[in-house]
C-alpha positions as CSV (number, residue, x, y, z in Angstrom):
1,X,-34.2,4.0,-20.1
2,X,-34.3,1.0,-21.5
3,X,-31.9,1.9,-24.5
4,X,-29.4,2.6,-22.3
5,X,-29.4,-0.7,-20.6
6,X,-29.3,-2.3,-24.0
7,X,-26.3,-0.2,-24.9
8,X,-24.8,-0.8,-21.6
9,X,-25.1,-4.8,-21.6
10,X,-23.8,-4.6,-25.7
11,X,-20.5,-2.8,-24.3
12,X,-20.4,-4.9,-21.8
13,X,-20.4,-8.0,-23.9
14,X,-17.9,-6.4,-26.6
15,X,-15.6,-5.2,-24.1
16,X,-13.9,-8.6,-23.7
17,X,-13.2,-9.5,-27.1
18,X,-11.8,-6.0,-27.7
19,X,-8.3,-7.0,-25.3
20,X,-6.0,-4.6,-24.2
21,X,-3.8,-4.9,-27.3
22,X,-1.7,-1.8,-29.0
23,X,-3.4,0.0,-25.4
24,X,-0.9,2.3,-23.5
25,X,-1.2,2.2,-19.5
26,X,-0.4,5.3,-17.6
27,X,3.7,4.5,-17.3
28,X,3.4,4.6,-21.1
29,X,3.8,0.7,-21.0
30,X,1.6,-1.6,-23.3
31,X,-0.7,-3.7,-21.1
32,X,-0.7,-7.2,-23.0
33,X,2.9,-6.7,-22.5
34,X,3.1,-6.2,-18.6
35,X,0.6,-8.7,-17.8
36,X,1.7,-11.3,-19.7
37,X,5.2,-11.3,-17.3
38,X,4.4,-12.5,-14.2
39,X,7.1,-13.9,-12.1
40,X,7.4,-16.8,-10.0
41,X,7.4,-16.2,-6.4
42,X,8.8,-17.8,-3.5
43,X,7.4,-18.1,-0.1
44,X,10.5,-16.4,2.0
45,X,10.4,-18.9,5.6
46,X,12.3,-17.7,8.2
47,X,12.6,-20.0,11.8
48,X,11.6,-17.7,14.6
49,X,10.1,-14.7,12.5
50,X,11.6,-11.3,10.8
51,X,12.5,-8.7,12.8
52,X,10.4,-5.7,13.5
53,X,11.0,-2.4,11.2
54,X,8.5,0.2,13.4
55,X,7.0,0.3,16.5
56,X,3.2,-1.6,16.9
57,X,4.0,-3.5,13.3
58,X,2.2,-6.7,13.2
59,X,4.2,-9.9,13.0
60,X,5.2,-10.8,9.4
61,X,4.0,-14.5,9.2
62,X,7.2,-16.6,8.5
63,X,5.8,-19.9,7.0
64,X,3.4,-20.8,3.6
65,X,-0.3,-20.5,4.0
66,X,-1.7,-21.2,1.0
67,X,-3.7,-24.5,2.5
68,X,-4.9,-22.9,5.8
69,X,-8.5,-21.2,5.2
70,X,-10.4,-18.3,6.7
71,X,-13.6,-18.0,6.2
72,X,-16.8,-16.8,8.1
73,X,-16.8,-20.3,10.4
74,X,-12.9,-21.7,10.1
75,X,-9.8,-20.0,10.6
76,X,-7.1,-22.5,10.4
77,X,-4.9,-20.2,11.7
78,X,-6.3,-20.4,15.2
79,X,-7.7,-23.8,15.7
80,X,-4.4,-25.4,14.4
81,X,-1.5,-23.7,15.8
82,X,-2.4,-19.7,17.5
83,X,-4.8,-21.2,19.5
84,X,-5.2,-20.6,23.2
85,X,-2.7,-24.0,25.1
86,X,-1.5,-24.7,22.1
87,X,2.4,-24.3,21.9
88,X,3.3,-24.5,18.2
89,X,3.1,-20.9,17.9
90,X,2.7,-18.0,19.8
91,X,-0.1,-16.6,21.6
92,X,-2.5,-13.9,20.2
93,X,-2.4,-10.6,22.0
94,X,-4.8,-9.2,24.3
95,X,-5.8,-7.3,21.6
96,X,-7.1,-10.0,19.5
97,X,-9.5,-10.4,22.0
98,X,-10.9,-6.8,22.6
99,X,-14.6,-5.8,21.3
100,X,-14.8,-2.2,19.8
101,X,-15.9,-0.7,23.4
102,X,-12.7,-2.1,24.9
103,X,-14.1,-4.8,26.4
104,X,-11.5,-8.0,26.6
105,X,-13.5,-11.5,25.7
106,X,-12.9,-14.9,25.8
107,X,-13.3,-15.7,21.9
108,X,-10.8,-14.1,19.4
109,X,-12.8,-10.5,18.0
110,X,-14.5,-10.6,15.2
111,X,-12.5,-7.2,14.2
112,X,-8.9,-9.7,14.3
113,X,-10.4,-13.0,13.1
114,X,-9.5,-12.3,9.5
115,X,-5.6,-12.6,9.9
116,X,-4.1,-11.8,6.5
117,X,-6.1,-8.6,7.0
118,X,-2.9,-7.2,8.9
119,X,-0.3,-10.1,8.5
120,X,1.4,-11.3,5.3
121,X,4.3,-14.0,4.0
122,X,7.2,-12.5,2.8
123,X,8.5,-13.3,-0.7
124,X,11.2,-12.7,-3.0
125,X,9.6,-10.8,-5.5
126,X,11.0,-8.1,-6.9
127,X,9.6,-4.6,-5.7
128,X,7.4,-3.2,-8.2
129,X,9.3,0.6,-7.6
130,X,11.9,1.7,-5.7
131,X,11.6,1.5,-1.8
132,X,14.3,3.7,0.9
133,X,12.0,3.3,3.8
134,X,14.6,3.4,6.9
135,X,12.7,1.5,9.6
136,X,13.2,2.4,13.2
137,X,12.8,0.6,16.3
138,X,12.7,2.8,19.7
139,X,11.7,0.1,21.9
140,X,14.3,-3.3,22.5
């Protein structure tokens, strides 16, 4: 037993200064190569949100949030502007506020407090593959 740990911490301390160089990834790409590219994204804003492409589809949030936190005892999100009286941005749903039973609270659920959990910013960067999804919207 305890060779195998010592083998197991030795590849484990090896395995770094190995790299990724000369290895092939599964789309026959080398890996150095692809990760050395990363592009510069932009934060896409758009004044009154994106449309809706399906039916139930959360909101796609329309501003940067890269300084508002969420963590176990802040959520920026809703002490700052989704907040309950507050009119710089709309209200949460009912269903932010419903337990697991069904049950509708007066605190935001636990389940929803984690926004970015269903609700991204959109950017302009470029689409990893190709993409024809044809949203549909059956209710106006």
């Amino acid at each position: 037993m305890k060779r195998i740990i010592v083998i197991a911490c030795a590849a484990l301390l090896v395995a770094p200064l190995v790299g990724t160089a000369g290895v092939k990834g599964l789309r026959d790409n080398e890996l150095a190569a692809s990760a050395d590219k990363s592009q510069k994204v932009k934060v896409v804003e758009e004044k009154g949100g994106f449309a809706r492409t399906y039916d139930n589809q959360p909101p796609v949030i329309s501003h940067k949030i890269d300084k508002d936190k969420i963590n176990l005892k802040v959520n920026t999100c809703l002490s700052k502007c989704h907040a309950e009286g507050k009119k710089k941005a709309p209200k949460l749903k009912d269903s932010h506020y419903m337990s697991r039973d069904g049950k509708k609270g007066s605190k935001v659920s636990p389940r929803r407090w984690n926004c970015t959990q269903c609700h991204f910013t959109m950017t302009n960067a470029k689409p990893l593959v190709d993409n024809v999804f044809e949203g549909h919207i059956t209710k106006k």
